[in-house]
C-alpha positions as CSV (number, residue, x, y, z in Angstrom):
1,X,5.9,19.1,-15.1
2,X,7.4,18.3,-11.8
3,X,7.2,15.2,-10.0
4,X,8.6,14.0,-6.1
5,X,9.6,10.5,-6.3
6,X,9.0,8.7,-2.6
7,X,10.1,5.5,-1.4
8,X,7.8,4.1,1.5
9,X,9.6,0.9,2.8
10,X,11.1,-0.4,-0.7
11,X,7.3,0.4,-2.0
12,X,7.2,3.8,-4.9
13,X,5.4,6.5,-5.9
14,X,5.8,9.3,-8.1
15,X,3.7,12.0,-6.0
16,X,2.1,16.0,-7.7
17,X,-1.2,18.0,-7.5
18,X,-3.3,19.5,-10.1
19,X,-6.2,21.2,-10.0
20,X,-8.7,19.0,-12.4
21,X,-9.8,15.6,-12.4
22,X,-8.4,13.7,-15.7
23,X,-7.5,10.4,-16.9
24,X,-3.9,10.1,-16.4
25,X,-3.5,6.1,-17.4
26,X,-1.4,6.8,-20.3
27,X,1.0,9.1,-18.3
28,X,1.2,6.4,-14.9
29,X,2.7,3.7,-17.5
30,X,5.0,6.2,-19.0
31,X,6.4,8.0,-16.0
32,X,6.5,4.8,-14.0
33,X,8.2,3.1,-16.7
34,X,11.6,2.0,-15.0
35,X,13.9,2.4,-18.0
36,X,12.4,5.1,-19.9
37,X,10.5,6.9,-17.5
38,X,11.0,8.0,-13.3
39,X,10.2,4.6,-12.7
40,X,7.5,3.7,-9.5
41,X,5.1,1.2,-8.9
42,X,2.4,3.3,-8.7
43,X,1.8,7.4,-9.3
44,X,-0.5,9.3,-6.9
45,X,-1.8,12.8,-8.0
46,X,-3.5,15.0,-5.0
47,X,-6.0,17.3,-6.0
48,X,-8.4,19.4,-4.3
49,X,-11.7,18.5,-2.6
50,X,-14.3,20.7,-0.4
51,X,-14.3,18.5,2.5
52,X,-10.8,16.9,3.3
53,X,-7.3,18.6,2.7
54,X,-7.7,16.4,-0.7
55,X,-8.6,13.5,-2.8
56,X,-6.5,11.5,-4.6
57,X,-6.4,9.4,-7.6
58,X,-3.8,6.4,-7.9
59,X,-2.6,4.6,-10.4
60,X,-0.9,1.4,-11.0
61,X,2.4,1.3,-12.9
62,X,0.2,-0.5,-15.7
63,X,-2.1,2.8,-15.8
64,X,-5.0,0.9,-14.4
65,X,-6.7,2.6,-11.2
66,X,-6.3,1.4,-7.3
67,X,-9.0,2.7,-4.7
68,X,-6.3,2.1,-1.4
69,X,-2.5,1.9,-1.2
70,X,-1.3,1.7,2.7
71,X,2.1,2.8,1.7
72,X,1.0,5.4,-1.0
73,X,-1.2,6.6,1.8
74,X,1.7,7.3,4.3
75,X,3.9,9.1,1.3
76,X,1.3,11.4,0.1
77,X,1.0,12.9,3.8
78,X,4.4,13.9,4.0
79,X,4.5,15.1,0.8
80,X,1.1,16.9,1.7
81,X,2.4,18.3,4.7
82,X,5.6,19.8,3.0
83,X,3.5,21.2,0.3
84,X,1.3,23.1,2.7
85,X,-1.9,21.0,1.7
86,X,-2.1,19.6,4.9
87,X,-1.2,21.2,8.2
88,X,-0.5,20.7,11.8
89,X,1.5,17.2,10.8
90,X,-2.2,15.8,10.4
91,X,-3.8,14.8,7.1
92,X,-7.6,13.8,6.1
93,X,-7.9,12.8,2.7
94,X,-10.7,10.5,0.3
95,X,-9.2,7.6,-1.3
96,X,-11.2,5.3,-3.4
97,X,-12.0,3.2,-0.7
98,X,-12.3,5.7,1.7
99,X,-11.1,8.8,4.3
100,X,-7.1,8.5,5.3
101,X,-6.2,10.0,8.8
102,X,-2.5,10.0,9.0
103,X,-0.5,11.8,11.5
104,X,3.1,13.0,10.3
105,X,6.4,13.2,12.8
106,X,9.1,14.1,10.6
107,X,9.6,11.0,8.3
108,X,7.5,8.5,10.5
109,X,3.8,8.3,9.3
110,X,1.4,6.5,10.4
111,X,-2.0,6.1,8.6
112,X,-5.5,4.8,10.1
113,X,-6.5,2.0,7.5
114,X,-9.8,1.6,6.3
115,X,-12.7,-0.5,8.1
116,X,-11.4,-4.0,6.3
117,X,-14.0,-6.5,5.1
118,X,-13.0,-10.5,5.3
119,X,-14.5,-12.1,2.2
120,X,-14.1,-15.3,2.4
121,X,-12.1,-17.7,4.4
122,X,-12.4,-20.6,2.8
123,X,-10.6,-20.7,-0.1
124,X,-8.2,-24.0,-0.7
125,X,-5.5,-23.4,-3.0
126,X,-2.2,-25.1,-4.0
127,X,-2.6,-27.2,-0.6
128,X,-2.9,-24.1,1.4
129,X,-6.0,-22.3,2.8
130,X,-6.4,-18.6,2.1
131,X,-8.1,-16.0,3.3
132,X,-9.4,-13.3,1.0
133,X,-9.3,-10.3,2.7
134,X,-10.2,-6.5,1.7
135,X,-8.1,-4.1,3.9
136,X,-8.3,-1.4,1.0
137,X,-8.2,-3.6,-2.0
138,X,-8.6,-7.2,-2.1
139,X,-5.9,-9.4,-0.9
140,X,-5.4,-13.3,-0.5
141,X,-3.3,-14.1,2.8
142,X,-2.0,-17.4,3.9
143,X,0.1,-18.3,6.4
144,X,3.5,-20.6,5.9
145,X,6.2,-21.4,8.6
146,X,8.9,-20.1,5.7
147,X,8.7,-17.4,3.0
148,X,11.8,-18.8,1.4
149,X,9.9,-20.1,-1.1
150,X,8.1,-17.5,-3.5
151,X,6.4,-19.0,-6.5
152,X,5.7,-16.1,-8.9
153,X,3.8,-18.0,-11.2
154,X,1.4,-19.6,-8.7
155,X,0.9,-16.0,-7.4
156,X,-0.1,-14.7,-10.7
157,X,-2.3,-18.0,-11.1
158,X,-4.2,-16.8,-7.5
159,X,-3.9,-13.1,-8.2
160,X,-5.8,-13.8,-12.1
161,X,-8.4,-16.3,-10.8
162,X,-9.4,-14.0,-7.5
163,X,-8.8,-10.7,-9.3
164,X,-6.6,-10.0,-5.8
165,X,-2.9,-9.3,-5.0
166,X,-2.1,-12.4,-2.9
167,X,0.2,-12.4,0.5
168,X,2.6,-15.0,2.0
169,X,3.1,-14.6,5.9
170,X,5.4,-16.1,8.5
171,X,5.3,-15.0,12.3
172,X,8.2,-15.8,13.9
173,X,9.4,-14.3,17.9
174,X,5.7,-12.5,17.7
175,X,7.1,-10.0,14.4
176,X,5.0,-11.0,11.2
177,X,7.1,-11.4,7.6
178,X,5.1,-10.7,5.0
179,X,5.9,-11.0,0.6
180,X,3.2,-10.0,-1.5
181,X,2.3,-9.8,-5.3
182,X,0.8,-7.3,-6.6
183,X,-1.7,-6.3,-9.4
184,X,-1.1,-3.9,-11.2
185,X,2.7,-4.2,-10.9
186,X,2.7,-8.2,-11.6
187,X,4.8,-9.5,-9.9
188,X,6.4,-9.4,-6.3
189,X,7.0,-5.9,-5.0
190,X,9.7,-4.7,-1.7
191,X,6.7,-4.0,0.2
192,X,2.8,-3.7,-0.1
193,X,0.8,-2.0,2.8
194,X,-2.3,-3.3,2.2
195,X,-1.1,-6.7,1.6
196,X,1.0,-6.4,5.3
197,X,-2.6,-5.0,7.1
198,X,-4.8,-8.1,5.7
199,X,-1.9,-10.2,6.9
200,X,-2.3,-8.7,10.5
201,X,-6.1,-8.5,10.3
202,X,-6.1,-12.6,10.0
203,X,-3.8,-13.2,12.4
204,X,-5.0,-11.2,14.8
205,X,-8.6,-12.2,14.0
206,X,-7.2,-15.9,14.4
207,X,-5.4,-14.8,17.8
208,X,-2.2,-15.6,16.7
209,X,-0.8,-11.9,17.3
210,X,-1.3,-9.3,19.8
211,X,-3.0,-5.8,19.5
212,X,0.5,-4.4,18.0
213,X,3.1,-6.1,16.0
214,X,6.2,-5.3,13.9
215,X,6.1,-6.1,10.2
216,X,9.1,-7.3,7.9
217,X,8.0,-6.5,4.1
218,X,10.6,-7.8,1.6
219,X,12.7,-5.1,1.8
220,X,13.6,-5.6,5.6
221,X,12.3,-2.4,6.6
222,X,10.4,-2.5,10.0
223,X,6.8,-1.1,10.2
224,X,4.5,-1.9,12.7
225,X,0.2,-2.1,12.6
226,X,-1.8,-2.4,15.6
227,X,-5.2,-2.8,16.5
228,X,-7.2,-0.4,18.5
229,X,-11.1,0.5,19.3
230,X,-12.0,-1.0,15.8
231,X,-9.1,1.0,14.0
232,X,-6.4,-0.6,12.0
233,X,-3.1,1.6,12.0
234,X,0.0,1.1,9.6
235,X,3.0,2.9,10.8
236,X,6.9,3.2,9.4
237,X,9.1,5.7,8.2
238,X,9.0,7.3,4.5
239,X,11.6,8.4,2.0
240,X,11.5,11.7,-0.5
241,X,14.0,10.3,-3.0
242,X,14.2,13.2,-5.5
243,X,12.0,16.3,-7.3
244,X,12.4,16.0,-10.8
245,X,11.4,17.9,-14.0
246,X,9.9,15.4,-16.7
247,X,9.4,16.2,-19.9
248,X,6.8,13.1,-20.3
């Protein structure tokens, strides 16, 4: 089979359409298996639905299922566009938490988010307080003056007990830095969409930023997300690394 490997801001994806509905579990751990497989954090098949230019199913590199994945979202639309599934640099497609709009400009996407829910924002943990926020998929978010620090095992601890990936943010000069860990990959990843929009969703919701900011993920790259008429939008440039022929 043949697969397109993207890179969306440090952030992975192993990218094809089929035609039928299947569980593909088994094959997201192999082919997203960094020494013996592609290697990704996550695998996104597109496949065809009566309404929108298509649905998708995603998949976590530990074969379990995702419904949202802000960066997966933006990766899949230029890979849509380029395969002719979706047309006039514009793609509307049903993710498992909802319907993507994305508008394409060469390599710069940008995706309107999902309506977000806040959970809870009470949550005391480790001497912080955390918002649980679900912007897609459920993430915990609190804010630090440093990200220096990045204890991997107290973000397993939180992402275990609240079933959520969990977020560490920093504004600093009005841009928001943002490291996140996430389930499914366990364990810190370059970049997590999601995880950056519930960041910006507090913060904004606190007043603390503006109705569009730039975003530092791990891997340096800058994205922005803004605010507008009720919309949350996630923007930055993607990356087709390679199309490969797997014998998995």
């Amino acid at each position: 089979m043949t697969v397109t490997k993207y890179s969306a801001n440090g952030n992975d994806f192993i990218i094809f359409h089929a035609q039928q509905k299947q569980n593909r579990s088994e094959l997201a751990k192999k082919l997203c298996h960094r020494q013996n497989g592609v290697g990704a954090d996550g695998m996104v098949v597109l496949l065809p639905h009566p309404d929108y230019d298509f649905e998708w199913e995603f998949y976590n590199a530990d074969g379990s299922r995702a419904a949202m994945c802000g960066n997966a979202s933006r990766a899949v639309a230029h890979y849509a566009i380029e395969k002719g599934i979706s047309r006039d640099d514009k793609a509307e497609f049903l993710t498992g938490a909802g319907v993507i709009r994305a508008t394409i400009n060469g390599l710069y996407v940008v995706s309107d988010m999902v309506k977000p829910h806040i959970l809870d924002r009470t949550i005391e943990a480790f001497g912080e307080q955390w918002w649980l926020i679900d912007s897609g998929v459920p993430h915990l978010v609190t804010f630090r003056d440093s990200l220096e620090a990045f204890d991997v095992e107290q973000m397993r601890s939180l992402r275990e007990q609240y079933n959520a990936n969990v977020n560490i943010a920093a504004i600093e000069d009005g841009d928001l830095y943002v490291r996140t860990y996430e389930r499914g990959v366990e364990d810190e990843t370059l970049a997590c969409g999601t995880g950056m929009v519930a960041c910006y969703i507090r913060a904004h919701v606190e007043g603390t930023l503006g109705d569009m900011v730039r975003v530092f993920p791990k891997s340096g790259d800058e994205l922005y997300v803004s605010h507008d008429e009720g919309v949350y939008r996630f923007g930055g440039q993607v990356t087709k690394t390679f199309i490969a022929e797997t014998l998995i």
